[in-house]
C-alpha positions in Angstrom: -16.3 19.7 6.0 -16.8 16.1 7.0 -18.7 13.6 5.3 -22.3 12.4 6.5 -21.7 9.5 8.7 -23.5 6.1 7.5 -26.5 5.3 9.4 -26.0 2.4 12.4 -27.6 -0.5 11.2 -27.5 -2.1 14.9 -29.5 -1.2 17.3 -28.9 -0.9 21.0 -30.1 -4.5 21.7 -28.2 -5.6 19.0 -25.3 -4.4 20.1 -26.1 -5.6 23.8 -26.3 -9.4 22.3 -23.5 -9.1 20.4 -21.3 -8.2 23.4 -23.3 -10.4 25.9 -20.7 -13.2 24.6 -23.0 -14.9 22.4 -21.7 -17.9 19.7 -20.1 -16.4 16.8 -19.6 -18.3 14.0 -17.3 -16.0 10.8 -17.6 -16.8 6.8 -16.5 -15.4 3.6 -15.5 -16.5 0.5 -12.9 -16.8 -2.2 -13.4 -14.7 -5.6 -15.2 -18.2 -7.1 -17.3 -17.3 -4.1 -16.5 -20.7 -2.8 -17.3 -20.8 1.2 -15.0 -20.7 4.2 -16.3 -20.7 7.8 -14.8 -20.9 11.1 -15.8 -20.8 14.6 -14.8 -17.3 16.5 -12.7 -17.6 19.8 -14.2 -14.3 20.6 -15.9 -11.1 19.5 -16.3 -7.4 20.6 -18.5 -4.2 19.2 -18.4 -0.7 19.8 -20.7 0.8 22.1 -22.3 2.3 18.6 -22.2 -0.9 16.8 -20.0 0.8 13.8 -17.1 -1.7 14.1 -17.2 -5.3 15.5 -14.1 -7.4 15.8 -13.9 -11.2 15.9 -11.1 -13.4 16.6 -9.9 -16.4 15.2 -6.7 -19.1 15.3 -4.6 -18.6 12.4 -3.7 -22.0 12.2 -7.8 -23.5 12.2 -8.8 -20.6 9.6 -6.3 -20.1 6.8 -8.5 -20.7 4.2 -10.7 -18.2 5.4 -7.8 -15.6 6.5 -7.0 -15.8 2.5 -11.0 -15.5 1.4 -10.7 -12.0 3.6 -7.2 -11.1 2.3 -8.4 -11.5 -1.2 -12.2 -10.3 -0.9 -12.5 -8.0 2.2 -15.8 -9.9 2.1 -16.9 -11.3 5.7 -20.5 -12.1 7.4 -20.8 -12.9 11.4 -23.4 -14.4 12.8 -24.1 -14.0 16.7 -26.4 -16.9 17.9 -27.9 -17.3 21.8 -27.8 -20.9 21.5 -30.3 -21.3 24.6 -33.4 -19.3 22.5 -31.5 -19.5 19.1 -32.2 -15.7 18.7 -29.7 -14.6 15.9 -28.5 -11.9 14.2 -26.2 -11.7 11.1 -23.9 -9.3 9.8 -22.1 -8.6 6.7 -19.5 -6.3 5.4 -16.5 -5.8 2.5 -14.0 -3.4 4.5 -13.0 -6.5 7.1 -9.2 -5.6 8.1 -6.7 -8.6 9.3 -4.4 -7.7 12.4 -2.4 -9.6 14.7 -4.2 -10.3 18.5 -2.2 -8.0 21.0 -2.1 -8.1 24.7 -4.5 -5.3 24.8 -7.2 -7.8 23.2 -6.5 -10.6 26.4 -9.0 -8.7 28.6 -11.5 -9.1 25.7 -11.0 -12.6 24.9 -11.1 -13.4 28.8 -14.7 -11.5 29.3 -16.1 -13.7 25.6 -14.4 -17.3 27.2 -16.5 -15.9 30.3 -20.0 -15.2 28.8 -19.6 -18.6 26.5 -19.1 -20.5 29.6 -22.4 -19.0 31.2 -24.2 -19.0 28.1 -23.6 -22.6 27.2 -23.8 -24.0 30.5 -27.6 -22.9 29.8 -28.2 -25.4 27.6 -26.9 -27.8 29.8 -22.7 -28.0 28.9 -19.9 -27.6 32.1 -17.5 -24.9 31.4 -14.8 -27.3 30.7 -16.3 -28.1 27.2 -16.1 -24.2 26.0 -12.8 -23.5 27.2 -11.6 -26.4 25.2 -13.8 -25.3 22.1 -12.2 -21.6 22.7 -8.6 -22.8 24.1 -6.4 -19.8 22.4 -2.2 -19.4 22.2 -2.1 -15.6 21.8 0.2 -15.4 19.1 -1.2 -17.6 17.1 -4.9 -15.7 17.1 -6.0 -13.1 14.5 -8.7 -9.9 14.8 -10.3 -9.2 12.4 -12.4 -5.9 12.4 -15.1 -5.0 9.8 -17.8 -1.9 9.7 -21.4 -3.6 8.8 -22.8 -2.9 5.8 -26.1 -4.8 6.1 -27.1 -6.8 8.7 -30.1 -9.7 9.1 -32.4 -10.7 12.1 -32.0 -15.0 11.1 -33.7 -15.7 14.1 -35.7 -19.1 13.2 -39.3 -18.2 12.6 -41.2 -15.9 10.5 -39.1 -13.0 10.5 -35.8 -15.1 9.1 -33.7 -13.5 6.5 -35.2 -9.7 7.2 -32.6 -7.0 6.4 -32.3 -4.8 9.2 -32.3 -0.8 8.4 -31.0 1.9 10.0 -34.6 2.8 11.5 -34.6 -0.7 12.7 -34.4 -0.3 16.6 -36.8 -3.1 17.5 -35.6 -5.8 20.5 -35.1 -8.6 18.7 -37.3 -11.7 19.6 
């Protein structure tokens, strides 16, 4: 018999900004719970929303590639930098792979979608594909099932866990 799946915290807009190519900024922490944060060169979700994947340099994050090694502890945020609408996730089951081949299409489509989505607020697409420049082997996933996740949209409704039931567009 097979186990009750855990409800999807994410709902279908959620998911939609998420893989709309939005800023993704990564964190966790060491076992002091001392901070490390880094800047994703791109991200990806299931259709679902049960697994998310983010990608970082190795070289930029290692102090953040040993908080995850250590802790399994990570949170995402996914921010729309033209309306600042934000969402947060957080999880302890974050897994460390190598970047692939198979993942270039991926990280092609996020340099993509950053390009369009900062040119919004008013940057040429020369400034994000520095900020997200990428050698292949020297980039990591990292893939992690979310646990809880936040709407940290600025306003009144900042900080608000998100619940299974929670299907609402965001703001």
């Amino acid at each position: 018999m097979q186990a009750p799946s855990m409800p999807l915290l994410l709902s279908p807009d959620h998911v939609a900004m998420v893989e709309s190519g939005v800023s993704t900024i990564v964190s966790s922490c060491d076992v002091n719970r001392r901070p490390s944060i880094m800047r994703a060169l791109a991200s990806g979700i299931a259709p679902g929303g049960e697994l998310i994947t983010v990608y970082l340099s190795r070289r930029q994050s290692r102090q953040l590639l040993l908080d995850v090694t250590a802790t399994g502890r990570i949170a995402v945020v996914f921010s729309e930098p033209f309306s600042h609408r934000t969402l947060q996730v957080k999880a302890s089951n974050a897994q460390i792979r190598a970047a692939q081949a198979a993942d270039e299409p991926l990280l092609q489509r996020y340099l993509v979608a950053m390009e369009q989505e900062v040119a919004r607020v008013g940057f040429e697409a020369r400034f994000t594909r520095a900020m997200l420049a990428l050698d292949l082997d020297d980039v990591v996933a990292i893939s992690l099932t979310p646990e809880a996740a936040f709407d940290q949209t600025p306003g009144p409704k900042a900080g608000t866990a998100l619940t299974a039931a929670a299907t609402e567009p965001l703001p």
